[in-house]
C-alpha positions as CSV (number, residue, x, y, z in Angstrom):
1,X,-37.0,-11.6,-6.8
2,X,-34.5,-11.5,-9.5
3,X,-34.8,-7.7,-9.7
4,X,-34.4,-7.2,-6.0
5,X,-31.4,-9.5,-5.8
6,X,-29.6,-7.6,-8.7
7,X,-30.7,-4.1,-7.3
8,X,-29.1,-5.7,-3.8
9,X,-25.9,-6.3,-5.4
10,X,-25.7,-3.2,-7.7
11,X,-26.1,-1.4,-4.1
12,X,-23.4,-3.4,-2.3
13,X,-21.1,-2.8,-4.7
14,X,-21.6,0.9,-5.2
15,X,-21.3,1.1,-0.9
16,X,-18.5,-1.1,-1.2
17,X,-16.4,1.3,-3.8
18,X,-17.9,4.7,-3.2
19,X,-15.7,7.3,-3.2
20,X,-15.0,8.8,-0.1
21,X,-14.0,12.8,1.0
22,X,-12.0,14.2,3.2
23,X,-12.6,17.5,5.9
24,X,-11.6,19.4,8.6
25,X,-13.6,16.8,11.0
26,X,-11.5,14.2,9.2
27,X,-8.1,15.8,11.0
28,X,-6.4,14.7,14.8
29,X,-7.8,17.1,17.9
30,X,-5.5,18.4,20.6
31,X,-4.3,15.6,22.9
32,X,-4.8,12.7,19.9
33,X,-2.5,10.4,20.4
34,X,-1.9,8.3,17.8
35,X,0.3,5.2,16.9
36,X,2.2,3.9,14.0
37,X,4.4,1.3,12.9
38,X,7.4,1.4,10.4
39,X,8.0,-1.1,7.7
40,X,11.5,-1.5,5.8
41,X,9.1,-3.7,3.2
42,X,8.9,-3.1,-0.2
43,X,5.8,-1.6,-2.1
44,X,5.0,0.6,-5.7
45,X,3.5,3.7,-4.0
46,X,2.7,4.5,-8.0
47,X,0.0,2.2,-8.6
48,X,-3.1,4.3,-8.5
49,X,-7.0,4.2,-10.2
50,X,-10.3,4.9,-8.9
51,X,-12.1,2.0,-7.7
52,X,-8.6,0.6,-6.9
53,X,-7.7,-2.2,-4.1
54,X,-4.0,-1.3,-2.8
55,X,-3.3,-4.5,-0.9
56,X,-0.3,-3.9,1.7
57,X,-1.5,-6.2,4.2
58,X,2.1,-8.2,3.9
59,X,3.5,-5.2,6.0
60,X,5.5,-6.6,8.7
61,X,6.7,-3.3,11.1
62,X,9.8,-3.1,12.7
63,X,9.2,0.0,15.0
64,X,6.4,1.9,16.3
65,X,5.9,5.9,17.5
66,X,3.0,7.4,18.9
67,X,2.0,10.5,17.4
68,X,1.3,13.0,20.2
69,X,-0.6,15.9,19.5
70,X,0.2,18.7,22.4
71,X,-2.2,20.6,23.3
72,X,-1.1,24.8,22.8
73,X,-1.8,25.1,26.3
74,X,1.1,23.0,27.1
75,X,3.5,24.5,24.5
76,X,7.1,25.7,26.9
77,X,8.9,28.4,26.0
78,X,10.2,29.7,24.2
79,X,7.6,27.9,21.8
80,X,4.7,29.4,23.3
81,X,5.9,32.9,22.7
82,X,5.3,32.2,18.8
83,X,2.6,29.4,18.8
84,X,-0.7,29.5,21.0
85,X,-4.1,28.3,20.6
86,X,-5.1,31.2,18.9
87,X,-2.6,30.5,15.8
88,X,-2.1,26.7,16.3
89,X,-4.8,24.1,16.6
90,X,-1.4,21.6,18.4
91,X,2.3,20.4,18.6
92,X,3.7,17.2,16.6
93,X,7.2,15.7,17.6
94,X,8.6,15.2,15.1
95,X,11.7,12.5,16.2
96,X,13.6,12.1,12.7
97,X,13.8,16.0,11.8
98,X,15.9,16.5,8.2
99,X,19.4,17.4,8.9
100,X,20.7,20.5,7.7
101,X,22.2,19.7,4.5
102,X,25.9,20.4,3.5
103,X,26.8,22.2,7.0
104,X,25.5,18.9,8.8
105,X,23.6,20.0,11.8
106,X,21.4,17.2,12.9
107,X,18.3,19.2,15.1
108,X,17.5,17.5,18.2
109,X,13.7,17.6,19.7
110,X,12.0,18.7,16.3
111,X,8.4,20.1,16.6
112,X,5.9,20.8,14.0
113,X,3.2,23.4,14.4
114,X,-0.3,22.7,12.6
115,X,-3.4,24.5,12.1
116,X,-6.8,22.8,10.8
117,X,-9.8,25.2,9.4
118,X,-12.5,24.8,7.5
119,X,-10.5,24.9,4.6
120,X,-6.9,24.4,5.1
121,X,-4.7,21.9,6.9
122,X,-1.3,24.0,7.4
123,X,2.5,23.8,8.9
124,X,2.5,27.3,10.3
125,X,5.7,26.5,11.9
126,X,8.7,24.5,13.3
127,X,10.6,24.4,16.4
128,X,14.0,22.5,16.8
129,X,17.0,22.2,19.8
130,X,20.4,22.9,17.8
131,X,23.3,22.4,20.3
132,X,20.8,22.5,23.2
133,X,19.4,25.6,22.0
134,X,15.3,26.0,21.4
135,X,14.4,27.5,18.3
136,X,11.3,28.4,17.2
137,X,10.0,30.0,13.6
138,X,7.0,30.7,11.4
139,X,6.1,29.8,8.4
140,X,5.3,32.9,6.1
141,X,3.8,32.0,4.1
142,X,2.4,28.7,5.6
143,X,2.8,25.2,4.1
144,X,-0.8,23.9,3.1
145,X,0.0,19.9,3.7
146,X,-4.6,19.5,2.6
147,X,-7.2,21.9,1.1
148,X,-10.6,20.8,2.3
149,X,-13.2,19.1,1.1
150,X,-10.1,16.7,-0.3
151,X,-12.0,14.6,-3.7
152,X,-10.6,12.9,-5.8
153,X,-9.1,14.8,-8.6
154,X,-8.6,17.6,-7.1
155,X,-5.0,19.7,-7.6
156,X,-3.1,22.3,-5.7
157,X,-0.4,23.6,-4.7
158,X,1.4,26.0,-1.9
159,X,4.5,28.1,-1.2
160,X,6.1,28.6,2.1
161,X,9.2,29.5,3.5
162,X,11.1,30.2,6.7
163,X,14.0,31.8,8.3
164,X,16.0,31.5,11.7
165,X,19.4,33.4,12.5
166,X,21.2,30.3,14.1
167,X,23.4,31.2,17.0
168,X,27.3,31.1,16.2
169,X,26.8,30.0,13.0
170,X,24.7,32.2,10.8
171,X,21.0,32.4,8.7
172,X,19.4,29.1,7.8
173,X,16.1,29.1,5.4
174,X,14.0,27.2,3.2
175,X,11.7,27.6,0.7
176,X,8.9,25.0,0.3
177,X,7.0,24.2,-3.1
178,X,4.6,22.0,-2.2
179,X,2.1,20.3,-5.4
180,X,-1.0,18.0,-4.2
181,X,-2.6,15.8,-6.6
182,X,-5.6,13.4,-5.2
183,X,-5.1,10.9,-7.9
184,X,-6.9,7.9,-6.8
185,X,-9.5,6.1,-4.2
186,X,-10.7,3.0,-4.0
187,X,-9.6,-0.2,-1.1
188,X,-6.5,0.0,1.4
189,X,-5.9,-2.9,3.1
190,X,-3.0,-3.1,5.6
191,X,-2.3,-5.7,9.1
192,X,-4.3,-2.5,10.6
193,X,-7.6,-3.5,8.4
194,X,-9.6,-2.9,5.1
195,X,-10.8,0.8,4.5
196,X,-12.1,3.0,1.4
197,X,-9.8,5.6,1.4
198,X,-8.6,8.2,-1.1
199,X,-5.0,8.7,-2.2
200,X,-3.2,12.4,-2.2
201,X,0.0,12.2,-4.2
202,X,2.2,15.3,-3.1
203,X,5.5,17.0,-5.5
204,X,7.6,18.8,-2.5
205,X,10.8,20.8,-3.8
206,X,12.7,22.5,-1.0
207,X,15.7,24.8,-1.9
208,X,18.0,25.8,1.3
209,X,20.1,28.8,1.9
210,X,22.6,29.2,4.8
211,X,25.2,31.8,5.3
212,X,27.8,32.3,7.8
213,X,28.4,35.5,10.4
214,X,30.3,37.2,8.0
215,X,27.4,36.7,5.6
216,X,29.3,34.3,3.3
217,X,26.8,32.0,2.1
218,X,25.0,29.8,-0.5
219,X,21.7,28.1,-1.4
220,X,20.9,24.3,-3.0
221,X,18.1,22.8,-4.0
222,X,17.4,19.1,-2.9
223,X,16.2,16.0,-4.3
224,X,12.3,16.1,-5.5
225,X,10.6,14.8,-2.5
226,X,7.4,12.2,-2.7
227,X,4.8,11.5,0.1
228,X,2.1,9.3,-1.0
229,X,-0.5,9.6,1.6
230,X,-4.1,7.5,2.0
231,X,-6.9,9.1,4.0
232,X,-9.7,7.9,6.1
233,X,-13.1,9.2,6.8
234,X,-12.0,9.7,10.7
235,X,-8.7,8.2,10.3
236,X,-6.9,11.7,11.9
237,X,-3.7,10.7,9.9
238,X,-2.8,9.2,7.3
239,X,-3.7,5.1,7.7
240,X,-0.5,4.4,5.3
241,X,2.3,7.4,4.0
242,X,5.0,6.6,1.5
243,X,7.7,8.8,1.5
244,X,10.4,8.5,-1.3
245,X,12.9,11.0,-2.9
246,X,13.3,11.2,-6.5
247,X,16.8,9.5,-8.3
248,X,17.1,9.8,-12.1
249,X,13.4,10.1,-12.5
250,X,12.2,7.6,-10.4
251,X,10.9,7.3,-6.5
252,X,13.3,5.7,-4.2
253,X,11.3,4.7,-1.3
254,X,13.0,6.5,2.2
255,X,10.2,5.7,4.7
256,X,6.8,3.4,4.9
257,X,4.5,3.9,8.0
258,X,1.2,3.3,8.7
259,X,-1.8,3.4,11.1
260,X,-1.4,0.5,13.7
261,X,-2.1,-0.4,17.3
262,X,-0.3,-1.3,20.2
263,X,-0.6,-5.0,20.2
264,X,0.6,-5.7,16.8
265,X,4.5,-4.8,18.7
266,X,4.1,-8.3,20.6
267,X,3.7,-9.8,17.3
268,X,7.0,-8.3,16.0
269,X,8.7,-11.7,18.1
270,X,10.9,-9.9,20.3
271,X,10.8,-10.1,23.9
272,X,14.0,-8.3,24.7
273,X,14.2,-4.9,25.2
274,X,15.1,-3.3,21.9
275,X,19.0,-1.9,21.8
276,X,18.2,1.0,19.9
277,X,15.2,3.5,20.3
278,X,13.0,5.5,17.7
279,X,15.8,8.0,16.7
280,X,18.2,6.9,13.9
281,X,18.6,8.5,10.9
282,X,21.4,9.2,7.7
283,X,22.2,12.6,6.5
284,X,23.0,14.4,4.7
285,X,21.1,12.2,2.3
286,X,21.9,12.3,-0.6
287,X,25.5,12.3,-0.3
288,X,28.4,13.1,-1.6
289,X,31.5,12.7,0.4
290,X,30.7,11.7,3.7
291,X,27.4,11.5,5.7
292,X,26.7,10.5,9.2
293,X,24.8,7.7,10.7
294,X,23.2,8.9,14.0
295,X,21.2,6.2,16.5
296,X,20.8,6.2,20.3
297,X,21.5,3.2,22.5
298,X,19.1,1.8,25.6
299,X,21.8,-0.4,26.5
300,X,25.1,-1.0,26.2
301,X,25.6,-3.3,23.3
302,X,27.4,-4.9,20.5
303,X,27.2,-2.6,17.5
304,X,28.0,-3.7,13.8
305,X,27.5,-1.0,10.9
306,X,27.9,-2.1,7.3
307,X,26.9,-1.2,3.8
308,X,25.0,-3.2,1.4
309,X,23.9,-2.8,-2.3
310,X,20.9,-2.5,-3.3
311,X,21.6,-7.0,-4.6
312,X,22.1,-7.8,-0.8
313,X,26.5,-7.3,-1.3
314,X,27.8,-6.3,1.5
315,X,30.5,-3.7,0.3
316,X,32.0,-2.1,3.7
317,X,32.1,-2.6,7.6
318,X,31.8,0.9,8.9
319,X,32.9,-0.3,12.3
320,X,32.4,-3.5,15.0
321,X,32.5,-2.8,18.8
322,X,31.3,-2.1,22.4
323,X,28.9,0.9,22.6
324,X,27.8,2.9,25.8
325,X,24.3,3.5,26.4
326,X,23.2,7.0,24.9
327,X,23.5,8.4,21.6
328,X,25.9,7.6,18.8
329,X,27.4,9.3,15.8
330,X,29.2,7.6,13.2
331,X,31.2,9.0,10.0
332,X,30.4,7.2,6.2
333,X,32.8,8.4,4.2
334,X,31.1,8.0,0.6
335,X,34.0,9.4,-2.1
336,X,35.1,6.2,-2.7
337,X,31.3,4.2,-3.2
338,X,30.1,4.5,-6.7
339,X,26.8,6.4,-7.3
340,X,23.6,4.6,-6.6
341,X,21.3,3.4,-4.0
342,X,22.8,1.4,-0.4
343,X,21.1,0.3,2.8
344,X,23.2,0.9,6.0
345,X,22.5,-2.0,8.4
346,X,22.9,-1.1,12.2
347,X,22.8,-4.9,13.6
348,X,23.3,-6.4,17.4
349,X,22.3,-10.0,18.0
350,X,19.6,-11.0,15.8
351,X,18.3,-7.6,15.8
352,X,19.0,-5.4,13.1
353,X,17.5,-2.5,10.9
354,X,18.1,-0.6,7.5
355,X,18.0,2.8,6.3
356,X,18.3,3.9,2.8
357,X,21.6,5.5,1.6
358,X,21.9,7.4,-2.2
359,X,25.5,8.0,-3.2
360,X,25.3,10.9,-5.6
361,X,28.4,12.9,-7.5
């Protein structure tokens, strides 16, 4: 009896913390969708070992978005003159696309293109609306995001880059160096549940070049970019992603989401109608001199922007005032801030919400 009960609990715990892989079944179909809340919590995305328990179930969100994957078939154009179901497995919008750094362009509408095989989970591509303008481009080469089966210590890396001739303003493209290290599985727990899951760790560097009519131009290379992902057998997307960018060696958390469902949003306490919706976003970020705070309006509100340090100081009112319905563009102007990390608090009522500013020189 002894040796059964010990052979019973050798065999719990070995189905309890198995390790777990990841495959082309594991990814979303056409017409997923999908939703997700946001946290402006705290967590150390670095804590990592095999057999590990990440416990995040303290999460508390603040929005949600549902992750739509379009079907090809439904792709408009002029989006389905580059992307169709024999290059694209489905659409993504994408509502907080990055800004164009340095020239400021904030895309409207962003779309990302993605193709699952056997072996690959890919970006092939990109669509965005720049001043009402539909733009779609390719990937060449592509940006491998997985390479299947995904186990745990598995390493490797992509390259891909694109280009687009912006109209009225010039060329616009980006190279992508993307470096994927599975470096952990174990136990993630989050208000969504408990699940054995396995942990990629992803290096991106992206270095943008832009140049004018005249063909005038430059290129940069921005911050070291983070995304902490933890996969599911099933799970479609990743049930929690961490998404930081790198200041003076270390990962300064820009984004927390995870896997949730639609009735956790009653639990959130608010019965109102929220003021602001899904897009709001800083950039360029870093920053310099100035950057802009963008955000849209369902109704017609009470709007104070302000600056806080990373110690809870407030340090500057941006501005306090009547807004109209719709979207909203403000101007931060950063020369005079020292260098280091700031939260930019949108507030109305008792409703608020954060996002991460770093002031660089």
């Amino acid at each position: 009896m002894k040796h059964f009960l010990l052979f019973a609990m050798t065999l719990y715990v070995s189905v309890a913390y198995s390790q777990i892989s990841i495959s082309q079944a594991d990814m979303p179909n056409a017409g997923d969708t999908l939703r997700i809340s946001y946290s402006n919590d705290t967590l150390s995305p670095m804590l990592t070992d095999t057999a590990y328990t990440w416990d995040f179930s303290y999460l508390t969100p603040n929005s949600q978005w549902v992750n739509s994957f379009d079907n090809p078939s439904t792709f408009v154009f002029p989006f389905n003159l580059l992307f169709n179901p024999s290059n694209t497995s489905y659409g993504l919008a994408q509502y907080t696309p990055d800004s164009i750094p340095v020239i400021g362009i904030k895309p409207d509408n962003s779309y990302a293109f993605l193709k699952k095989s056997s072996s690959k989970y890919q970006q092939v591509g990109a669509g965005l609306t720049i001043n009402a303008l539909p733009i779609p481009f390719l990937y060449s080469p592509h940006d491998t995001i997985y390479r299947f089966p995904v186990n745990y210590g598995n390493v490797d890396s992509s390259d891909a880059k694109f280009g687009l001739q912006i109209p009225n303003m010039g060329y616009y493209g980006q190279k992508i160096h993307r470096v994927n290290y599975v470096d952990g599985w174990g136990t993630l727990i989050t208000p969504f549940g408990t699940f054995q899951s396995i942990r990629v760790k992803s290096l991106v560097t992206m270095r943008d070049t832009f140049a004018d009519t005249s063909g005038v131009g430059f290129a940069f290379t921005r911050p070291l970019k983070y995304e902490f992902k933890w996969l599911v057998n099933g799970g479609k997307i990743p049930y929690l992603e961490v998404d930081a960018n790198d200041v003076g060696g270390n990962p300064v958390i820009s984004q927390i989401s995870y896997r949730y469902s639609i009735r956790d949003v009653l639990q959130i306490g608010i019965n109102e109608i929220p003021v602001w919706g899904q897009q709001f976003s800083v950039f360029p970020n870093p920053s310099n001199e100035y950057a802009f705070f963008q955000y849209e309006l369902n109704v017609a509100a009470e709007i104070k922007t302000e600056i806080y340090d990373i110690s809870g100081r407030r340090i500057k009112l941006i501005s306090e005032g009547k807004h109209t319905i719709g979207k909203q563009l403000e101007v931060i102007s950063t020369r005079e801030i020292e260098p280091g990390i700031y939260f930019i608090k949108l507030s109305s009522g008792h409703q608020s919400t954060c996002r991460k500013l770093v002031v660089l020189r």
